[in-house]
PyMOL commands that place a pseudoatom at each C-alpha (Angstrom):
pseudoatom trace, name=CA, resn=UNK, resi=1, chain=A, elem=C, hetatm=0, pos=[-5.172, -190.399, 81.791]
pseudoatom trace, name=CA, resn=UNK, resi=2, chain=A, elem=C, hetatm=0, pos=[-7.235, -190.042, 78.530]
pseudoatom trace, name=CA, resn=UNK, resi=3, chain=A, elem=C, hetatm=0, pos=[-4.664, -188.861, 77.005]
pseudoatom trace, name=CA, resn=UNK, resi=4, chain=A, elem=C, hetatm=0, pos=[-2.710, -192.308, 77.214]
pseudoatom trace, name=CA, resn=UNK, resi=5, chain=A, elem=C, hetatm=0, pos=[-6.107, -194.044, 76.707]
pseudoatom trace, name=CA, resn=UNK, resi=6, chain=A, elem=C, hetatm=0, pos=[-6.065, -192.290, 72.893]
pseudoatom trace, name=CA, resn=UNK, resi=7, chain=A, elem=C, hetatm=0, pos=[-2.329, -193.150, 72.483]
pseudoatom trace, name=CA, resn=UNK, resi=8, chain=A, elem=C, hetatm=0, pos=[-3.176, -197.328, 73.270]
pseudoatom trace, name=CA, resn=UNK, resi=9, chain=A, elem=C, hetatm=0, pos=[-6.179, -196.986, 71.529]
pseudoatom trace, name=CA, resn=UNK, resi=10, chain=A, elem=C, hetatm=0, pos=[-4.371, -195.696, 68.303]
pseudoatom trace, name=CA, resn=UNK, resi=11, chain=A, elem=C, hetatm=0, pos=[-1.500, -197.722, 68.955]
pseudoatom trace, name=CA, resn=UNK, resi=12, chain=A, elem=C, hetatm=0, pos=[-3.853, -200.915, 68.902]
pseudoatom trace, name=CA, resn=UNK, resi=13, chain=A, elem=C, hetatm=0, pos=[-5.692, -199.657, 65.635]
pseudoatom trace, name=CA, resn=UNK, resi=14, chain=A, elem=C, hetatm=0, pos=[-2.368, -199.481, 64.152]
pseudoatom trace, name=CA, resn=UNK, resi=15, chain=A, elem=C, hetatm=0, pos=[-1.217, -202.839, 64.623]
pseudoatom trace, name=CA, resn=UNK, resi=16, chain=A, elem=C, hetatm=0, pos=[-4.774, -204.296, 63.206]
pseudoatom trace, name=CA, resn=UNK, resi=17, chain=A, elem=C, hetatm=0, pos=[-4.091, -202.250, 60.176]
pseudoatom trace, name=CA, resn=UNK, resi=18, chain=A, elem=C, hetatm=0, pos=[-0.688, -203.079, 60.479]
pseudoatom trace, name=CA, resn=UNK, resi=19, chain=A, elem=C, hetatm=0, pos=[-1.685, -207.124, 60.580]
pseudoatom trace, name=CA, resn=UNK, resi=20, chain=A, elem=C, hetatm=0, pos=[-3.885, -207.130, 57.257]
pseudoatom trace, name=CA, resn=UNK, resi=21, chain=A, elem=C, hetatm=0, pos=[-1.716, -206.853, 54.334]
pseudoatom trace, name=CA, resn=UNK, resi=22, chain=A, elem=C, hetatm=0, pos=[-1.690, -208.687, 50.929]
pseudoatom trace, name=CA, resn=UNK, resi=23, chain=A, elem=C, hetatm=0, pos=[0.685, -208.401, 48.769]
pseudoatom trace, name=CA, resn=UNK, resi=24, chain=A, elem=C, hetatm=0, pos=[0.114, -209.117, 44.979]
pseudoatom trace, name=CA, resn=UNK, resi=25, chain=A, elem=C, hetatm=0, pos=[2.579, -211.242, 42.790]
pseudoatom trace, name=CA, resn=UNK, resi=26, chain=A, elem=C, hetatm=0, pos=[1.171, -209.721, 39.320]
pseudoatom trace, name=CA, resn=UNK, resi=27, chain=A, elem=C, hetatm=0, pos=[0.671, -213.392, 38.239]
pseudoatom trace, name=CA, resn=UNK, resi=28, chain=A, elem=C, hetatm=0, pos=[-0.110, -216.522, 39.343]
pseudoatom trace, name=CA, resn=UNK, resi=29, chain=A, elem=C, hetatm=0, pos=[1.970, -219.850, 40.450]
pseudoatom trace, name=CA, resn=UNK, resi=30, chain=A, elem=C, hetatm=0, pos=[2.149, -222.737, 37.458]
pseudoatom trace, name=CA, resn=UNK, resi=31, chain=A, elem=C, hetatm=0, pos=[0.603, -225.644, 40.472]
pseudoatom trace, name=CA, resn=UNK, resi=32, chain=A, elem=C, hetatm=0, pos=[0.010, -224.515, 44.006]
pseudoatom trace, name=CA, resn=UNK, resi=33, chain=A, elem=C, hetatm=0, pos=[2.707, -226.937, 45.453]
pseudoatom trace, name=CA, resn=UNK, resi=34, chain=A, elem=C, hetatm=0, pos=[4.994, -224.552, 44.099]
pseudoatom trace, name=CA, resn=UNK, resi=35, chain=A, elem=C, hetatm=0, pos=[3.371, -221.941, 46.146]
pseudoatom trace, name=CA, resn=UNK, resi=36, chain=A, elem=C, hetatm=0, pos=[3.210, -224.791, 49.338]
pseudoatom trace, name=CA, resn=UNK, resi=37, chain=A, elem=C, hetatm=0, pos=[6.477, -225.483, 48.973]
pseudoatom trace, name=CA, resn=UNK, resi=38, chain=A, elem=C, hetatm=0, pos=[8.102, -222.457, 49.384]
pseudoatom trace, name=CA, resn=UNK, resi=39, chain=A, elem=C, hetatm=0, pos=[5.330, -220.743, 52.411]
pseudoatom trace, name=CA, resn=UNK, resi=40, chain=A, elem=C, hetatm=0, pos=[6.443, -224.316, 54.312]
pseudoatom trace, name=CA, resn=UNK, resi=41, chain=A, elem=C, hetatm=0, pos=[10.369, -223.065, 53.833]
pseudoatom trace, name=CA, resn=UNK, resi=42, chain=A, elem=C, hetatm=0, pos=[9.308, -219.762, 54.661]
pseudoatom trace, name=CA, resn=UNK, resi=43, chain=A, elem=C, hetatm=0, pos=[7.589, -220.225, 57.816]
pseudoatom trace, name=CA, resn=UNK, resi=44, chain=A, elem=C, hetatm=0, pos=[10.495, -222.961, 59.052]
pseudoatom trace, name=CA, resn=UNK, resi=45, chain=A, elem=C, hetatm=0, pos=[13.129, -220.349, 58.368]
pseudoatom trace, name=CA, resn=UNK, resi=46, chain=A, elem=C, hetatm=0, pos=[11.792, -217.130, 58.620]
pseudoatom trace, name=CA, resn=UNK, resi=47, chain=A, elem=C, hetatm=0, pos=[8.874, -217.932, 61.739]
pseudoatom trace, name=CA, resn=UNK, resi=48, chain=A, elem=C, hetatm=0, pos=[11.332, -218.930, 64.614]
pseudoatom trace, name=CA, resn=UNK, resi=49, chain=A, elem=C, hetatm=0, pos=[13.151, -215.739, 64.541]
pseudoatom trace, name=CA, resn=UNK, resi=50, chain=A, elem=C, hetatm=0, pos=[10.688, -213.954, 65.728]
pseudoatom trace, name=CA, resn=UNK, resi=51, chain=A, elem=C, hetatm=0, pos=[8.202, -213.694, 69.141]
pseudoatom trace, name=CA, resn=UNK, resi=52, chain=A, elem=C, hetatm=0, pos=[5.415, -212.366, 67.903]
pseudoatom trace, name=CA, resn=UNK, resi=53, chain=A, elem=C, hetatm=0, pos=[2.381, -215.036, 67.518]
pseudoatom trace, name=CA, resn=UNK, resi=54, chain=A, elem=C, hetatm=0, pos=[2.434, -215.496, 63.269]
pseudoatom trace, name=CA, resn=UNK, resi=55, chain=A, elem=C, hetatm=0, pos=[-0.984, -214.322, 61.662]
pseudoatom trace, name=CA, resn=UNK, resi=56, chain=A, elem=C, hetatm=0, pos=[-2.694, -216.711, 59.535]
pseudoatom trace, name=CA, resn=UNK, resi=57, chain=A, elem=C, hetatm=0, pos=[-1.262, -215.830, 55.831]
pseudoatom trace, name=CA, resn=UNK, resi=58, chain=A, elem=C, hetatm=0, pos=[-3.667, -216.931, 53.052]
pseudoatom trace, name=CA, resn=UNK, resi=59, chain=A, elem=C, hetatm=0, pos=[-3.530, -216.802, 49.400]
pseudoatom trace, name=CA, resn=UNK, resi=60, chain=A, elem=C, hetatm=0, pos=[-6.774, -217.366, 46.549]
pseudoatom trace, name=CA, resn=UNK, resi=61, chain=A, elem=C, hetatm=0, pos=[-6.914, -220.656, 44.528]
pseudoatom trace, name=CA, resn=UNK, resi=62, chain=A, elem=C, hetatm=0, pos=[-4.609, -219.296, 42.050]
pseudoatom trace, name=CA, resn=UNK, resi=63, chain=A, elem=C, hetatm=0, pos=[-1.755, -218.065, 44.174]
pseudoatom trace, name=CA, resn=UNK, resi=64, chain=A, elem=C, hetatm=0, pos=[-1.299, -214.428, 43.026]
pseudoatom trace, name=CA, resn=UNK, resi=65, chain=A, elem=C, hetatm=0, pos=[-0.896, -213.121, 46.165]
pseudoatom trace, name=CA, resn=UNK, resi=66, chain=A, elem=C, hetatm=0, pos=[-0.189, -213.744, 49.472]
pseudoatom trace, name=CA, resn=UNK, resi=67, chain=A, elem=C, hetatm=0, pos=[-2.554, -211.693, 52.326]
pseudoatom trace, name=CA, resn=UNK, resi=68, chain=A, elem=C, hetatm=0, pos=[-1.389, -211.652, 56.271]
pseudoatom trace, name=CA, resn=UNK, resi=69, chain=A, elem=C, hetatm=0, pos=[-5.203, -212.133, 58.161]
pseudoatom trace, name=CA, resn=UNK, resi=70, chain=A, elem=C, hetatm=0, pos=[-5.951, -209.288, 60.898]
pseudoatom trace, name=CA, resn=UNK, resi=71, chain=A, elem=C, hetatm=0, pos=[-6.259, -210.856, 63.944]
pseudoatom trace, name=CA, resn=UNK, resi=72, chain=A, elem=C, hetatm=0, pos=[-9.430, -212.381, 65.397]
pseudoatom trace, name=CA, resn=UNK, resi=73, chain=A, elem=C, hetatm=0, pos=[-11.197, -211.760, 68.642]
pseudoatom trace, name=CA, resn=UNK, resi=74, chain=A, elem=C, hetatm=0, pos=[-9.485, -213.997, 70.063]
pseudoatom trace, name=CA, resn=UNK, resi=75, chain=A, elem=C, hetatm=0, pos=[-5.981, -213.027, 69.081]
pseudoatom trace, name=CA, resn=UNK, resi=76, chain=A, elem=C, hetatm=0, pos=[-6.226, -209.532, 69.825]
pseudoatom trace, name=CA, resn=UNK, resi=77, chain=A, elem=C, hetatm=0, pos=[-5.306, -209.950, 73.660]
pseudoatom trace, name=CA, resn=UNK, resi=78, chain=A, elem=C, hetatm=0, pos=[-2.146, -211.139, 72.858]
pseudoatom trace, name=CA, resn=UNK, resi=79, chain=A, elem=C, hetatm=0, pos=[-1.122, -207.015, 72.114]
pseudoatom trace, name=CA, resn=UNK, resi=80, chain=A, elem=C, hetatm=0, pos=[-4.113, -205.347, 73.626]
pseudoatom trace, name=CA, resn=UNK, resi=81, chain=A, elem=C, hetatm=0, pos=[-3.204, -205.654, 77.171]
pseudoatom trace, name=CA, resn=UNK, resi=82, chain=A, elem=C, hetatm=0, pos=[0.706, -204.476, 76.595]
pseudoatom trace, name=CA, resn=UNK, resi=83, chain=A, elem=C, hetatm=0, pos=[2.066, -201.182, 77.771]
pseudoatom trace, name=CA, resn=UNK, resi=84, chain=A, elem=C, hetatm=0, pos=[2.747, -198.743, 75.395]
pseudoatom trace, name=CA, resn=UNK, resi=85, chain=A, elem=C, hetatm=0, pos=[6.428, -199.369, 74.927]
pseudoatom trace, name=CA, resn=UNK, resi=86, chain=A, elem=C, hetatm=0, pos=[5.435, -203.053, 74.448]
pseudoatom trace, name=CA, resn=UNK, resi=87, chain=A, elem=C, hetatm=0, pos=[3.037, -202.471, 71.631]
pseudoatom trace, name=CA, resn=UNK, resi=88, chain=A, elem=C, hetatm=0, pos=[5.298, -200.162, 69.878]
pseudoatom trace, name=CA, resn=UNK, resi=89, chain=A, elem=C, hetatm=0, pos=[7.973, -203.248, 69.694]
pseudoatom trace, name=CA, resn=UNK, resi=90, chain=A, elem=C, hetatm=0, pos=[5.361, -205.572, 69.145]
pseudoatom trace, name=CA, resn=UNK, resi=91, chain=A, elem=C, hetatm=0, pos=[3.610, -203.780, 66.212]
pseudoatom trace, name=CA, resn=UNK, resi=92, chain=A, elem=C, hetatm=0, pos=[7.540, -203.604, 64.814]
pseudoatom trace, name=CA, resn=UNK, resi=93, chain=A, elem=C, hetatm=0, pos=[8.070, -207.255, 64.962]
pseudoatom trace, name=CA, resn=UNK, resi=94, chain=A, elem=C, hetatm=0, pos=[4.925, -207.651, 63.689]
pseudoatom trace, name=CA, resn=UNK, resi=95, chain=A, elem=C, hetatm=0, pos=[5.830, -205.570, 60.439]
pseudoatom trace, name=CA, resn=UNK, resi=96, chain=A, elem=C, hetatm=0, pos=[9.640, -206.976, 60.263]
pseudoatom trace, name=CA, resn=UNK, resi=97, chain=A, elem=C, hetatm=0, pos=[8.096, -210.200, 60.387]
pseudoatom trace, name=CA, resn=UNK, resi=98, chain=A, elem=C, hetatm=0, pos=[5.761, -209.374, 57.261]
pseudoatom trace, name=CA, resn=UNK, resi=99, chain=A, elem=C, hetatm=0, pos=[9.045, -207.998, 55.619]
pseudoatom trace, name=CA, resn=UNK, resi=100, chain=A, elem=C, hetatm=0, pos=[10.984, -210.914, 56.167]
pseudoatom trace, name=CA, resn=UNK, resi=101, chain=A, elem=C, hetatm=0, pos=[8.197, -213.099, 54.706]
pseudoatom trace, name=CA, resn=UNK, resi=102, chain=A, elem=C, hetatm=0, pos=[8.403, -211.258, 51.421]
pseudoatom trace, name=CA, resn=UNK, resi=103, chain=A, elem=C, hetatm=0, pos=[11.791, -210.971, 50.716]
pseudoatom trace, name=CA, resn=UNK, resi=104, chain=A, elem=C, hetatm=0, pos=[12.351, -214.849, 51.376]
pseudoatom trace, name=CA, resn=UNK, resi=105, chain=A, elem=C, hetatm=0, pos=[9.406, -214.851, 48.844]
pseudoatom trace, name=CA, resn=UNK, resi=106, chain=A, elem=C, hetatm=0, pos=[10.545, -212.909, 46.676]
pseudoatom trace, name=CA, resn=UNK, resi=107, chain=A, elem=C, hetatm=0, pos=[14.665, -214.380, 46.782]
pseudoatom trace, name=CA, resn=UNK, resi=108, chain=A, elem=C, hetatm=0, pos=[13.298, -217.927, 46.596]
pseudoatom trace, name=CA, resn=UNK, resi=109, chain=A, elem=C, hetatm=0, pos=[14.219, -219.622, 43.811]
pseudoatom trace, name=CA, resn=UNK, resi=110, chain=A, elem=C, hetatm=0, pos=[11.080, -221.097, 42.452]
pseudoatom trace, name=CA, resn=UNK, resi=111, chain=A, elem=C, hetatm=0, pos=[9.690, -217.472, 42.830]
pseudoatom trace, name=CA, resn=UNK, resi=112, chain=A, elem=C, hetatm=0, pos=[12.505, -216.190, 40.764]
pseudoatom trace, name=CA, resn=UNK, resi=113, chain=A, elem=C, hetatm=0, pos=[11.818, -218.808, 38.252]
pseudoatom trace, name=CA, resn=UNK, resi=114, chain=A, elem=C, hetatm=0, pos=[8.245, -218.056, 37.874]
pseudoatom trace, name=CA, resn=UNK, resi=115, chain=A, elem=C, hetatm=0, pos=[9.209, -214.050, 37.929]
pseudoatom trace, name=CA, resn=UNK, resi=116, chain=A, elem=C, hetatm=0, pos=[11.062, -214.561, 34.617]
pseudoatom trace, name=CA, resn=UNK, resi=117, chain=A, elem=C, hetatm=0, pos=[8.587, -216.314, 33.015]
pseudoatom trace, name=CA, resn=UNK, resi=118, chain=A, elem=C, hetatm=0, pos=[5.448, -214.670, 34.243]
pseudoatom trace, name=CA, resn=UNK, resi=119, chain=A, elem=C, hetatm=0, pos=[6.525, -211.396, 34.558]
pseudoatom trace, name=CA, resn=UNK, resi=120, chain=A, elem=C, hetatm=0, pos=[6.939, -209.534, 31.342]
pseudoatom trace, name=CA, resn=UNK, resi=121, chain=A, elem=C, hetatm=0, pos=[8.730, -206.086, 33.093]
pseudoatom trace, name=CA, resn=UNK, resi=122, chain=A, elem=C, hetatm=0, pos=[11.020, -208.123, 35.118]
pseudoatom trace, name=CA, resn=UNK, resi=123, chain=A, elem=C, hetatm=0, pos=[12.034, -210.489, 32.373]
pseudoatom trace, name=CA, resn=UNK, resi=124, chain=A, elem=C, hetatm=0, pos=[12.650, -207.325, 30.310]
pseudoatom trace, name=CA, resn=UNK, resi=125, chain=A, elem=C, hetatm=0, pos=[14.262, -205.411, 32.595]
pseudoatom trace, name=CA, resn=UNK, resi=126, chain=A, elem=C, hetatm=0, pos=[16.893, -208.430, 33.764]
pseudoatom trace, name=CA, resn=UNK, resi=127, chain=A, elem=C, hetatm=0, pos=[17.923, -209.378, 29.943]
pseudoatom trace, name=CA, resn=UNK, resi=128, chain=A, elem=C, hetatm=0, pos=[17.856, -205.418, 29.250]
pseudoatom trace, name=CA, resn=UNK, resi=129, chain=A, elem=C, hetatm=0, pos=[21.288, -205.219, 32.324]
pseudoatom trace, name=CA, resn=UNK, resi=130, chain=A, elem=C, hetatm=0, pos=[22.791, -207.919, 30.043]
pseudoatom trace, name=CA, resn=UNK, resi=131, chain=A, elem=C, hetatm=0, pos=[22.140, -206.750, 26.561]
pseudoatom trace, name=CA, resn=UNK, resi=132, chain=A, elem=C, hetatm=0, pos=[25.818, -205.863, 26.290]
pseudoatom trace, name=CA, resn=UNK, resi=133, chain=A, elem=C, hetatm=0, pos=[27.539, -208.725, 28.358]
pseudoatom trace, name=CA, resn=UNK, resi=134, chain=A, elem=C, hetatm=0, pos=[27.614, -211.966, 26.315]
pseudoatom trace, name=CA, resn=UNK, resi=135, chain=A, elem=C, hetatm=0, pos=[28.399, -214.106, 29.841]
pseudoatom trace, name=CA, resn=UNK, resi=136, chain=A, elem=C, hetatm=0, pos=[25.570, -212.455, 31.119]
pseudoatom trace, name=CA, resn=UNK, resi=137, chain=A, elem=C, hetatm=0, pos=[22.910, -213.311, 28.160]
pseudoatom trace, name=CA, resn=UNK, resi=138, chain=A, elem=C, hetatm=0, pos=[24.304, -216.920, 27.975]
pseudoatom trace, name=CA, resn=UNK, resi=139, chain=A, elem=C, hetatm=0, pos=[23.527, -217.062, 31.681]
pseudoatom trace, name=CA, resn=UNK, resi=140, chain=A, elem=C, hetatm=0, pos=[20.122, -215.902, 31.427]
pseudoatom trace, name=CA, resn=UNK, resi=141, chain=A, elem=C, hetatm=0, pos=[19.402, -218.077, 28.027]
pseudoatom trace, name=CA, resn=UNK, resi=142, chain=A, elem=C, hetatm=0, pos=[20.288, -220.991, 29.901]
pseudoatom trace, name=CA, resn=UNK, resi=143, chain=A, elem=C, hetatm=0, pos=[18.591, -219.953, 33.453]
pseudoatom trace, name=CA, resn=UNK, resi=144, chain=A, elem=C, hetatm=0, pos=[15.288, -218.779, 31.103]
pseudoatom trace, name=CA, resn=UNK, resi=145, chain=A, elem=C, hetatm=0, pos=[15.716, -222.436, 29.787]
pseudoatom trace, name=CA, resn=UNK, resi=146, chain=A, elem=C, hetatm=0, pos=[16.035, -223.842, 33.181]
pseudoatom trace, name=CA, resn=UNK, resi=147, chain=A, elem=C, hetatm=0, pos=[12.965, -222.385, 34.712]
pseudoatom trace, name=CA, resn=UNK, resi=148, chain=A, elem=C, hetatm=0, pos=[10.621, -223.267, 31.758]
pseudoatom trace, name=CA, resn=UNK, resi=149, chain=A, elem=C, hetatm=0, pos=[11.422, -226.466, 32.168]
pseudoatom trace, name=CA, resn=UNK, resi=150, chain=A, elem=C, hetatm=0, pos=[11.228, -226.951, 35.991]
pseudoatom trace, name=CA, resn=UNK, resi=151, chain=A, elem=C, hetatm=0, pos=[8.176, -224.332, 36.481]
pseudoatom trace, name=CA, resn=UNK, resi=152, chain=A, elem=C, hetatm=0, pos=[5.997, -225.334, 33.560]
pseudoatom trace, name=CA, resn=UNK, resi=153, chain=A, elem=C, hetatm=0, pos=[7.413, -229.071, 33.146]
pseudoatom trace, name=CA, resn=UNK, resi=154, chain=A, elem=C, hetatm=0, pos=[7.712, -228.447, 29.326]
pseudoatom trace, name=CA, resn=UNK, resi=155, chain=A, elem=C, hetatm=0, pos=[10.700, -230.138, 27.343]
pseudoatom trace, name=CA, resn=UNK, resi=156, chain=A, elem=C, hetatm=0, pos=[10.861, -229.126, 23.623]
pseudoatom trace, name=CA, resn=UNK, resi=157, chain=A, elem=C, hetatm=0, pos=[9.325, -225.358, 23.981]
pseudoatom trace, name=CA, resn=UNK, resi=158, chain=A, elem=C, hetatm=0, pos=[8.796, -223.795, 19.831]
pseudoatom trace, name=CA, resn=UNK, resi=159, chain=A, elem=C, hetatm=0, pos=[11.964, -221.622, 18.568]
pseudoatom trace, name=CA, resn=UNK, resi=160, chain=A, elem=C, hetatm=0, pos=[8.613, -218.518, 18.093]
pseudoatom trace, name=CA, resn=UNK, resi=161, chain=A, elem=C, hetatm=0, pos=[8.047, -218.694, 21.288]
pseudoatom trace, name=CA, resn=UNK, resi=162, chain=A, elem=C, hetatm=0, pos=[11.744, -218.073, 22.658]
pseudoatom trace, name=CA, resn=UNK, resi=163, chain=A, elem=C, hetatm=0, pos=[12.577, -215.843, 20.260]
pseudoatom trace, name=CA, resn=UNK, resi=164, chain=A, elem=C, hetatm=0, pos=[9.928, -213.780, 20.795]
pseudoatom trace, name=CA, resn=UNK, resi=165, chain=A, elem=C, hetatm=0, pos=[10.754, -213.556, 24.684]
pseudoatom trace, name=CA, resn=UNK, resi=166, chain=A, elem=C, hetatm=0, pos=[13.617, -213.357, 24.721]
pseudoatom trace, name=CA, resn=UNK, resi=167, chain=A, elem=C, hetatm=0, pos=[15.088, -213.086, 21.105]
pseudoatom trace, name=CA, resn=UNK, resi=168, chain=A, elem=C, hetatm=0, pos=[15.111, -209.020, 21.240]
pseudoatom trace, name=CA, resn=UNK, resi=169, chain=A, elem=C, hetatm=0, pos=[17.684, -209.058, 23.884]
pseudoatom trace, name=CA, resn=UNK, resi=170, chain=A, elem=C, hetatm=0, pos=[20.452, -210.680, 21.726]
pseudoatom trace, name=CA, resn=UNK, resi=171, chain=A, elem=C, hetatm=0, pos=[20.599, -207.401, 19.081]
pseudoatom trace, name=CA, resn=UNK, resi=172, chain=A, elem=C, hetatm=0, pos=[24.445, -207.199, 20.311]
pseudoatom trace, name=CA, resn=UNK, resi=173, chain=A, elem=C, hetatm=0, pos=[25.004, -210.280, 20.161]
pseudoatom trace, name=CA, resn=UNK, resi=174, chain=A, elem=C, hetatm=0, pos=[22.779, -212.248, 17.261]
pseudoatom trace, name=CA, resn=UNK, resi=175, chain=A, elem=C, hetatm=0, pos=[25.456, -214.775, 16.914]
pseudoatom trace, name=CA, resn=UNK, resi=176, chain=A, elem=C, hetatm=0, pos=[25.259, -216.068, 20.214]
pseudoatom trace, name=CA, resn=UNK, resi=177, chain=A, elem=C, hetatm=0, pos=[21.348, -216.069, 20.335]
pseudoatom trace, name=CA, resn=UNK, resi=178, chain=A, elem=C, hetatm=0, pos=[21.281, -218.245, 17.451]
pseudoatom trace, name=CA, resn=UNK, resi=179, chain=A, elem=C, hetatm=0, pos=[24.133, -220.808, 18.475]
pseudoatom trace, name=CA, resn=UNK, resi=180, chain=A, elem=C, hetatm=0, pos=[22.150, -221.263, 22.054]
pseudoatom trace, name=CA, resn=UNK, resi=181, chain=A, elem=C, hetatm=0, pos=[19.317, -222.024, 19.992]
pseudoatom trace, name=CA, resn=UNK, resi=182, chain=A, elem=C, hetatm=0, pos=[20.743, -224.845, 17.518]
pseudoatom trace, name=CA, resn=UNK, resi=183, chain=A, elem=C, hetatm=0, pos=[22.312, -226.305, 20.915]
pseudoatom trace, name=CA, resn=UNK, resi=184, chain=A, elem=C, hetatm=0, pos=[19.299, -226.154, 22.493]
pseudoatom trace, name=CA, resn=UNK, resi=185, chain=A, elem=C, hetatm=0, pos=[17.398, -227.694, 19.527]
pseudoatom trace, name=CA, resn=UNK, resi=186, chain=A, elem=C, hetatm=0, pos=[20.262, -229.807, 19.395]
pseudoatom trace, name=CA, resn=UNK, resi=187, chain=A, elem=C, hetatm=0, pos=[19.357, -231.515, 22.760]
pseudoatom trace, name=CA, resn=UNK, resi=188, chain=A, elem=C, hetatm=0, pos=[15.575, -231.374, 22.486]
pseudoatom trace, name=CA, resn=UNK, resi=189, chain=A, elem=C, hetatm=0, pos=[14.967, -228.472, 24.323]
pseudoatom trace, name=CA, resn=UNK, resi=190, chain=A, elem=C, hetatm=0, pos=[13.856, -226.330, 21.280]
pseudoatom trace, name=CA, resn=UNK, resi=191, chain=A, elem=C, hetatm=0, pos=[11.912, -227.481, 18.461]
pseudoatom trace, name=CA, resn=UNK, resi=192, chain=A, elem=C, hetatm=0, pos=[11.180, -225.403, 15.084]
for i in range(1, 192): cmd.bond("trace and resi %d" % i, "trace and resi %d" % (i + 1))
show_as sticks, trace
zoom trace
């Protein structure tokens, strides 16, 4: 019988490690409604599909990361007095949930908006797959125009400023770089 005491006993210490996770975004929302808005999507999408009891998620004032909260005294009975086989497919849910919470992070539009403008590997790394397709970079240009002005609010960004984001991208294609821009000045997007 001890031996199946040690097994729920680890079992149960794995699904309190298992609960505390945080993961870091590697920079920080423009407002935290941004952040609001897409937890309160989160949870009514990604929340009913599952039956385990959702942990408290917190975040710190500037919203560069989200953390899952261990659970409480109080909490723990909910797995504690399972069988075995129970907490095994609990401590899964548990994890799948976590899982599911991140990718609808991370595929959430207003998340994919700040990613490109926050994140300087990611911004590099998605114009870098399009260096050579001209559709592509006009796509970006315009979605890189897009999401400055729906994350940071800003109409009429300085021509420095995009070229130097986003300018080194266009080497194949110079000509098309520069006739975004003069449209883009053109309709008060872009000043010199």
């Amino acid at each position: 019988m001890s031996g199946l005491q040690g097994e729920i006993a680890a079992l149960r210490s794995i699904i309190q490690r298992n609960s505390s996770l945080r993961v870091s975004f590697g920079w920080s929302f423009e407002r935290s409604d941004h952040y609001e808005t897409i937890m309160a999507e989160c949870l009514d999408i990604v929340a009913p599909k599952y039956n385990v009891g959702v942990n408290l998620m917190v975040s710190d004032l500037r919203c560069s990361w989200l953390g899952f909260v261990p659970f409480n005294t109080f909490e723990k009975p909910i797995y504690e007095e399972l069988s075995p086989a129970s907490m095994i497919l609990f401590n899964n849910e548990l994890v799948d949930f976590q899982t599911d919470v991140v990718k609808f992070i991370a595929e959430h539009k207003i998340f994919r908006q700040h990613s490109i403008l926050r994140s300087d590997s990611y911004r590099f790394g998605t114009f870098k797959e399009q260096r050579k397709n001209k559709d592509g970079l006009e796509d970006l240009y315009r979605y890189y125009i897009q999401a400055l002005q729906d994350i940071s609010s800003v109409n009429g960004i300085p021509r420095d400023y995009l070229e130097e984001q986003i300018g080194c991208h266009f080497l194949y294609h110079p000509e098309l770089f520069f006739e975004l821009l003069e449209f883009s000045i053109l309709k008060g997007e872009v000043h010199e």
